[in-house]
C-alpha positions, 0 to 999 in steps of 0.5 A, a space after each residue: 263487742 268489737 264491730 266487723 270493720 275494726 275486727 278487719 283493721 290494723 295499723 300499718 307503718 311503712 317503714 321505707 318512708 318514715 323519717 322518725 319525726 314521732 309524732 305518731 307515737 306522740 298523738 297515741 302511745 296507747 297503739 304506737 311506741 318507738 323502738 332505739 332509733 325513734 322509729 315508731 312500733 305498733 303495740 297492739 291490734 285495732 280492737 275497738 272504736 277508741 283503737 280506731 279513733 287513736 289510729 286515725 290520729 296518728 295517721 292524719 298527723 304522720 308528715 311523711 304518710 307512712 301510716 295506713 289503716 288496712 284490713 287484716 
């Protein structure tokens, strides 16, 4: 059973900043994907530790810090 804090979390992208490089949804294809532009599509709540660590990836390697974690 998930823990309260990844229940309270989702994956957030900030699409004003995004410049389309693709390397969050490099880093973890499991949570994020790209749409026809290359731009990058959340697929999925944050819904266990493995869905945390994945989005704690993609948001250290974003260059433009267009992703975020936030609470729901």
């Amino acid at each position: 059973m998930p823990d309260l804090r990844q229940q309270m979390q989702r994956l957030v992208v900030d699409m004003s900043v995004c410049s389309g490089h693709g390397m969050c949804y490099s880093t973890s294809p499991q949570l994020i994907d790209c749409d026809d532009q290359g731009y990058p599509v959340v697929l999925q709540e944050l819904s266990s530790s493995d869905d945390v660590r994945a989005a704690e990836a993609a948001v250290i390697v974003c260059p433009e810090r267009a992703l975020t974690i936030e609470p729901r």
